[in-house]
C-alpha positions as CSV (number, residue, x, y, z in Angstrom):
1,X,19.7,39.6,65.1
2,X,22.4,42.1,63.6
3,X,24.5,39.5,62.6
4,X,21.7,37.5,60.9
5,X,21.0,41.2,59.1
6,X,24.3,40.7,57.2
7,X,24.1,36.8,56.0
8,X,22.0,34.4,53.7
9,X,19.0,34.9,56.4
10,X,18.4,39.0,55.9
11,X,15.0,38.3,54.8
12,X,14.2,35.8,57.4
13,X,15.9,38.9,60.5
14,X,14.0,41.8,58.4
15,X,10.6,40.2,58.9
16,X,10.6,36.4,60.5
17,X,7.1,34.9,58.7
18,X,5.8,31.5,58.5
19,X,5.9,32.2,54.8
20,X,9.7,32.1,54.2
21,X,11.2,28.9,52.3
22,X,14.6,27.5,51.6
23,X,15.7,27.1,48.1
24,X,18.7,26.5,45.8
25,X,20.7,29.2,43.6
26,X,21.6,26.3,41.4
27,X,18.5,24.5,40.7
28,X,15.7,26.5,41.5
29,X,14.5,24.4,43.2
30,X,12.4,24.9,46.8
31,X,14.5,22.7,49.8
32,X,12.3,23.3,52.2
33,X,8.8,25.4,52.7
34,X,8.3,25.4,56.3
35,X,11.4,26.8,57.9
36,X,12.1,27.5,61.4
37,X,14.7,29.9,62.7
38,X,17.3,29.4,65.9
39,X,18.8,32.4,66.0
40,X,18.3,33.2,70.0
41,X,20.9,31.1,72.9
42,X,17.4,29.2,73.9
43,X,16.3,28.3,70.7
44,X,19.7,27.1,69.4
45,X,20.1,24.7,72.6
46,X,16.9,23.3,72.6
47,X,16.8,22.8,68.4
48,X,14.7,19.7,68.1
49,X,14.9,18.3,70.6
50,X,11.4,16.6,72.5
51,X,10.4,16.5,68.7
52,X,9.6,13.0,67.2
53,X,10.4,13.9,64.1
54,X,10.5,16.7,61.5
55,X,8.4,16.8,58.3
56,X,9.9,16.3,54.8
57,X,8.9,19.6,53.8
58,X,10.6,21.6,57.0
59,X,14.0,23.2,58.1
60,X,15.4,24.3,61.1
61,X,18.0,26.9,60.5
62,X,20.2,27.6,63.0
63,X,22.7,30.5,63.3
64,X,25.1,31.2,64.1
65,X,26.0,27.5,64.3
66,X,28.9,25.4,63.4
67,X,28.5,22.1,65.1
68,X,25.4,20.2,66.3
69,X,25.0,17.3,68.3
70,X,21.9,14.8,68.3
71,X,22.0,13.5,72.2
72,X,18.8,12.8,73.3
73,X,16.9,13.2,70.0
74,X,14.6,10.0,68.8
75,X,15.6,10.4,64.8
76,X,17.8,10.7,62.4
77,X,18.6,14.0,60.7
78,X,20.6,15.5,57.7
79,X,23.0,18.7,58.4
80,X,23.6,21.3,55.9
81,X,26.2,24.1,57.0
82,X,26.4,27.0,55.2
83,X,28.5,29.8,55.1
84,X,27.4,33.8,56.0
85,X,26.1,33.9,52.1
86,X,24.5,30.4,52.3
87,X,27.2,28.7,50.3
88,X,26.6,25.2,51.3
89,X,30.4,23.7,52.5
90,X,29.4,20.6,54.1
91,X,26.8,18.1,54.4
92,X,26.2,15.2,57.0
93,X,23.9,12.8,55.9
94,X,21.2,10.6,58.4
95,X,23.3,11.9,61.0
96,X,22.0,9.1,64.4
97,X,21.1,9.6,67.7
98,X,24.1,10.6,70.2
99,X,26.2,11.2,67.2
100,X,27.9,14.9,66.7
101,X,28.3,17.1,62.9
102,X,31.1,19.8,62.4
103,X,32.1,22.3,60.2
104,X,34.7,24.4,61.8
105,X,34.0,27.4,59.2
106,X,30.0,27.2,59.0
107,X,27.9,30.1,59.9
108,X,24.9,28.1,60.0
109,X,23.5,24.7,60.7
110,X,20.2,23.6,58.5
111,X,18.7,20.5,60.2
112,X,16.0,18.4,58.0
113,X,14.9,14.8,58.1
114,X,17.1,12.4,56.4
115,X,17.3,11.4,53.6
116,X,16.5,15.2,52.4
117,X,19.5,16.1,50.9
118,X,20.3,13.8,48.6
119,X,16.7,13.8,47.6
120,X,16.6,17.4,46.8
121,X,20.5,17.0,45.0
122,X,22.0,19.5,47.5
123,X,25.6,19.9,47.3
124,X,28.3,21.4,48.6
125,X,29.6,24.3,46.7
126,X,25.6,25.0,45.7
127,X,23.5,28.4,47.3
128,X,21.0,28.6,49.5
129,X,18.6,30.9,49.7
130,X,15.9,32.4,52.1
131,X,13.1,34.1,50.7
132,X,9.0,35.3,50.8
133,X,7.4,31.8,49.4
134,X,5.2,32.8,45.8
């Protein structure tokens, strides 16, 4: 948890609440308003896996994170990784079964259902942020 104290998920370490969403710097615009965080060796592992799918309005942050891998899952996600301040530096779009996603320099890994970022315009270079939803 220290290491999530000092990054993009402070808010989401300081007090871990169902009422946390994901938005962008750049637009203003919410991402995702159901998040989950990975932040423990068990949680990060199992990630979504056993899931059938994940809504359009959820996230599953996990950190720290640079790679994931989606063997054994039944759907197709999208991959946002982030650096420490939440500086998006790579996306991976409808990302198949079995299939891996890098990004040897992320901090974190933000898994959603496809499609989602390109639907919400996220891209790299753009800020994401955690905080208390209004």
């Amino acid at each position: 948890m220290a290491g999530l104290r000092r990054s993009f998920l402070s808010t989401a370490a300081a007090a871990p609440s169902p009422d946390l969403a994901l938005s962008n710097a750049r637009t203003d615009e919410t991402i995702a308003s159901e998040i989950e965080l990975a932040s423990t060796r068990a949680e990060r592992r199992r990630g979504l896996l056993g899931r059938d799918g994940l809504g359009v309005a959820s996230a599953l942050i996990i950190a720290p994170c640079c790679a994931v891998h989606t063997v054994g899952m039944r759907f197709a996600i999208d991959v946002i990784f982030v650096d420490r301040g939440g500086r998006v530096i790579r996306t991976a779009s409808s990302v198949p079964p079995w299939r891996m996603a890098i990004a040897p320099r992320a901090y974190a890994a933000i898994e959603m259902a496809a499609g989602s970022v390109a639907s919400r315009g996220v891209n790299v270079g753009d800020a994401l942020v955690v905080a208390r939803r209004l």
